[in-house]
GUMIKOL-284993 format. One record per residue: x, y, z of N, C-alpha, C in turn; residue in three letters. Coordinates in steps of 0.1 Angstrom, whole numbers, plus 5000, padded with zeros to 4 digits. Atoms other than C-alpha are relative to their C-alpha. Example, Ala and Ser with C-alpha at 12.3 -4.5 7.8 and 13.67 -1.06 7.14 Angstrom:
residues 2
500949885000512349555078500950125000ALA 499149895000513749895071499250115008SER 
end
This chain:
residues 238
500649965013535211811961501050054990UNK 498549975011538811881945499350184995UNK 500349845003537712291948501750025003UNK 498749945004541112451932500150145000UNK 500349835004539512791928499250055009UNK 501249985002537613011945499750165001UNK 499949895000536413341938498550095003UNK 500849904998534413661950500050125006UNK 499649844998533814001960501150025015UNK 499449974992535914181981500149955015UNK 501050024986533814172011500249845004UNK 500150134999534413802009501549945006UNK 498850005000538013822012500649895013UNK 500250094990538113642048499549894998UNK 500850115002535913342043501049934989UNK 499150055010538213312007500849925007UNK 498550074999541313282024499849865013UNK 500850104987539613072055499849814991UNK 499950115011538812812026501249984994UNK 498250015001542612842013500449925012UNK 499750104987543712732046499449874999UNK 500750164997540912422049501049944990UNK 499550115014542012302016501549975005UNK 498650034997545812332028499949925012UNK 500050114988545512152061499649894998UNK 500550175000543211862050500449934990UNK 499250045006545011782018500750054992UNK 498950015001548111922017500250084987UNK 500149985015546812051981500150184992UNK 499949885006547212391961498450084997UNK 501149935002544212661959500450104998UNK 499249875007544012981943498250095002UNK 501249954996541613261953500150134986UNK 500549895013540013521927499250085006UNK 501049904990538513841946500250124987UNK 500049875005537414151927499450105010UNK 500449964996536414471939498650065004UNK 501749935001532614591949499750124994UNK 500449875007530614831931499550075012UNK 500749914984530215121957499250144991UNK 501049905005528015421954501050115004UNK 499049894996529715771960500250005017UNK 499949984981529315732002500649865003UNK 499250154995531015372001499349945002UNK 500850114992528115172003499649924986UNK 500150105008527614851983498749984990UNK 501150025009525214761951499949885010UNK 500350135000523114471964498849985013UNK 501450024994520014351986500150015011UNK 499849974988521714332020500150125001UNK 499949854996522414742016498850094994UNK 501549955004519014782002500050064988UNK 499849945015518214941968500049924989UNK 499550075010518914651949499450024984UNK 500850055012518614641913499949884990UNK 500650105008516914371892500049994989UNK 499650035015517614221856499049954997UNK 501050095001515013981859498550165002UNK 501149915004511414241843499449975014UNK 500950044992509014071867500550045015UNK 499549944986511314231901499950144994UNK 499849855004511914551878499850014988UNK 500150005016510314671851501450074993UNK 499249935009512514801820500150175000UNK 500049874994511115151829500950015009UNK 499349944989512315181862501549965006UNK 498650085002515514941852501150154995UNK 499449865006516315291833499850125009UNK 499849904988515515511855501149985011UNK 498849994991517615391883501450044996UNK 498649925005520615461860499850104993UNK 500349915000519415761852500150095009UNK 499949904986519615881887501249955005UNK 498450054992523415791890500650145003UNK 498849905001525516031904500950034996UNK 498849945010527616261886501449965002UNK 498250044993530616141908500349854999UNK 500050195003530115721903499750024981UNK 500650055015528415791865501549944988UNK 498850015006532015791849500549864998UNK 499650104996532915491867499649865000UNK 501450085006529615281860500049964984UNK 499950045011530115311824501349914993UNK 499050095001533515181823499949855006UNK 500550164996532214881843498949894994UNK 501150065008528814801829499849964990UNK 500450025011528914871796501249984987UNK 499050065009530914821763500250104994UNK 499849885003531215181753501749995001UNK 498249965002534915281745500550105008UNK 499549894988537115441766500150154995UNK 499849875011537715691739498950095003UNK 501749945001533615761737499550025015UNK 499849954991533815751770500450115012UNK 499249924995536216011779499050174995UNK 500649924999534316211757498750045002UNK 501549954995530816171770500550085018UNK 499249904985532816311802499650134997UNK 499849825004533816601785498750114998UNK 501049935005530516671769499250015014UNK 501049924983528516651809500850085003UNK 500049924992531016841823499650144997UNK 500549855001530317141801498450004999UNK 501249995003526517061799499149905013UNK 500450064996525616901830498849995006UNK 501650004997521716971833499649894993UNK 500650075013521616751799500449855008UNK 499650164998523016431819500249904993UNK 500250075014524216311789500749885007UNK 499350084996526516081810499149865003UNK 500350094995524015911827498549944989UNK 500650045010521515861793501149954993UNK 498850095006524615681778499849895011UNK 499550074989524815471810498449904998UNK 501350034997520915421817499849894981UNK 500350085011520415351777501249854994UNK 499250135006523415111771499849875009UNK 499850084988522614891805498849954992UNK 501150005003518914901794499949864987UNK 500050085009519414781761500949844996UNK 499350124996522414511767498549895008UNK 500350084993519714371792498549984995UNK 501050035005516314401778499450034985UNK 500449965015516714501742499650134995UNK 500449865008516214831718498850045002UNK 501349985000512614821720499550025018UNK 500050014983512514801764500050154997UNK 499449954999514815051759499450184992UNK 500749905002512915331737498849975009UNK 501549994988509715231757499750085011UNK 499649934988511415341786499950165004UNK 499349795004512515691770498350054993UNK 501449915001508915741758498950015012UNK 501050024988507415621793500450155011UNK 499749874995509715891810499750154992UNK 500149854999508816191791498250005003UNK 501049995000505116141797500050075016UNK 500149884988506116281835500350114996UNK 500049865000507116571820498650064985UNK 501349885005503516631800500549924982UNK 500050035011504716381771499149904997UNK 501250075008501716191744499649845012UNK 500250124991499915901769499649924988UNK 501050085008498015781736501149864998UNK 500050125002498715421732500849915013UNK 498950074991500415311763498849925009UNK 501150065001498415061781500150045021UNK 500549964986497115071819501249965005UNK 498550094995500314831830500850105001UNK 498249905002503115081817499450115009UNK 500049934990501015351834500650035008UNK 499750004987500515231867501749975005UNK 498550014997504415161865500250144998UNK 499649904997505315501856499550095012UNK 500549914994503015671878500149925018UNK 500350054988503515421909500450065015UNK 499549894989505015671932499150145002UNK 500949885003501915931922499549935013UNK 501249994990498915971948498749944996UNK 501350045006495815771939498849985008UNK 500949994994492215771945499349854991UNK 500550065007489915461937498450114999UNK 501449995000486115561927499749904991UNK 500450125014483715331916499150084988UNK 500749955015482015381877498950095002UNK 501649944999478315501888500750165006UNK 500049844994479915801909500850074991UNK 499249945005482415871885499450074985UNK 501349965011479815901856499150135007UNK 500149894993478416141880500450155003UNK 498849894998481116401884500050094987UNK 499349925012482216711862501849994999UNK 498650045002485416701850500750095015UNK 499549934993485717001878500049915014UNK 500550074988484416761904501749895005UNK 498950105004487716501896500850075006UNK 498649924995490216791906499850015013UNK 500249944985488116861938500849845011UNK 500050154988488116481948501349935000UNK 499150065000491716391940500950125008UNK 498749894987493016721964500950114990UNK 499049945002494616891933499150135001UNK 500749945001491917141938498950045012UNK 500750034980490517261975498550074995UNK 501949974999487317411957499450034985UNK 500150025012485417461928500350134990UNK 499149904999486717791920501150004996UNK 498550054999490317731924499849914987UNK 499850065016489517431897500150064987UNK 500249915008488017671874501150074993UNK 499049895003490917941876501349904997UNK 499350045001493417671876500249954979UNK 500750055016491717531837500350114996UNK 499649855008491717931829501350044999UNK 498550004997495117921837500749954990UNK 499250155010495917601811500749925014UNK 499650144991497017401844499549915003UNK 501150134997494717161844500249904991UNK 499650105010495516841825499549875002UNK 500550124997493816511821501049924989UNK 499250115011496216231805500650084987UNK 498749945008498716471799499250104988UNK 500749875007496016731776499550045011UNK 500349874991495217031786498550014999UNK 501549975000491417141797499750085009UNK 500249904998490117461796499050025005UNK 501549985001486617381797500249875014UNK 500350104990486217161832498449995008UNK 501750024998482417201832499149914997UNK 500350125007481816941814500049865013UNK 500450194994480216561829501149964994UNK 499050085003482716321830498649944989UNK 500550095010479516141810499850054985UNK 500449975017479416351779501450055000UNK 498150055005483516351777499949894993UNK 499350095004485716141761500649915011UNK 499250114991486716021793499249895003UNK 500550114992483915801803500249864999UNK 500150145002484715511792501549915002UNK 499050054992488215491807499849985012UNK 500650084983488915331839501950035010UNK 499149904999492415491845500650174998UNK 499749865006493015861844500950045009UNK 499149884993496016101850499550155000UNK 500149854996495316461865500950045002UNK 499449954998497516671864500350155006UNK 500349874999497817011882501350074997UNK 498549965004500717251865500749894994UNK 499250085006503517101858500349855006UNK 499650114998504516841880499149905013UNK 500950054990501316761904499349924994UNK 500550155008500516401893498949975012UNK 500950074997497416201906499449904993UNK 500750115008495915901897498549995005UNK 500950054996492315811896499249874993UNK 499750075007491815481890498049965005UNK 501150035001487815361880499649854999UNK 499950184997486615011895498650004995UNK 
end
């Protein structure tokens, strides 16, 4: 097949030169191998499907949310080394998004330079804010306009309960906290609402006495509960 070249990851390095040889023995002819190095994680273990983890470009394997998230959750000791690889940031802007995590590294500004520049190279500006307004809705940011889809993607690692419509029309809003566990009695709901910890789709509710049928909720068919700050639940209405 007159192959003159051939190239790939490191890991491949054997097989390369294995094919170098064939080509030299059966005709006599010149070959040239091209190997770069693998992207490793801080423990030496490989990006890619065989080491599990893999990440996906293609939406429909990963959405755009959790496309950003995963580089959001880079480590401080690879993030450095990811941006020089991935993306088209300057070494300059670079050097100094360093400088700026190391003195501020709660703000992980390293790895929102990394996560946003990968994001938007791959799925566009608009993916890319979506993303950054889908993540602050875990920490208690506006749900209004986001549709059931983007939800169940942010929340797909929460705890969920199905109920069907008739029972759920049924229920007080206190009833919802009992039957999704964030709430062992009706009581406890009560003082949790008196508290301000009680949250349905991200607002707060003081008053949990209330029918789910003379709410505003009834006529959704998704809801987030929230207890405190970070005790998510889904209750999803069939």
């Amino acid at each position: 097949h007159n192959v003159r070249l051939q190239v790939g990851g490191s890991d491949q390095w054997g097989n390369i030169t294995a094919g170098l040889e064939y080509i030299r023995k059966k005709s006599s002819g010149d070959a040239h191998a091209l190997s770069f190095p693998l992207i490793l994680d801080s423990q030496g273990k490989k990006f890619g499907k065989s080491a599990g983890g893999a990440v996906w470009i293609d939406e429909e394997f990963l959405s755009p949310y959790k496309f950003h998230q995963f580089w959001l959750n880079t480590e401080d000791a690879s993030v450095g080394h990811l941006l020089r690889v991935f993306t088209l940031i300057s070494l300059e802007e670079i050097e100094k998004i360093e400088a700026e995590s190391k003195a501020n590294p709660e703000k992980r500004i390293a790895q929102k330079a990394l996560a946003d520049s990968l994001c938007t190279f791959i799925h566009g500006e608009k993916a890319t804010e979506d993303a950054k307004k889908s993540a602050e809705v875990l920490f208690g940011g506006d749900i209004t306009g986001l549709s059931e889809e983007t939800l169940l993607d942010i929340f797909s690692d929460v705890p969920s309960t199905d109920i069907n419509k008739a029972e759920f029309l049924s229920l007080t809003l206190v009833d919802l906290f009992i039957k999704t566990g964030l709430s062992k009695s009706k009581g406890e709901a009560r003082r949790l609402a008196g508290d301000g910890g009680a949250y349905i789709n991200n607002e707060r509710h003081t008053d949990i006495s209330l029918s789910v049928e003379s709410s505003s909720l009834k006529d959704l068919s998704l809801l987030v509960l929230r207890s405190g700050k970070k005790n998510y639940h889904l209750l999803k209405v069939n």
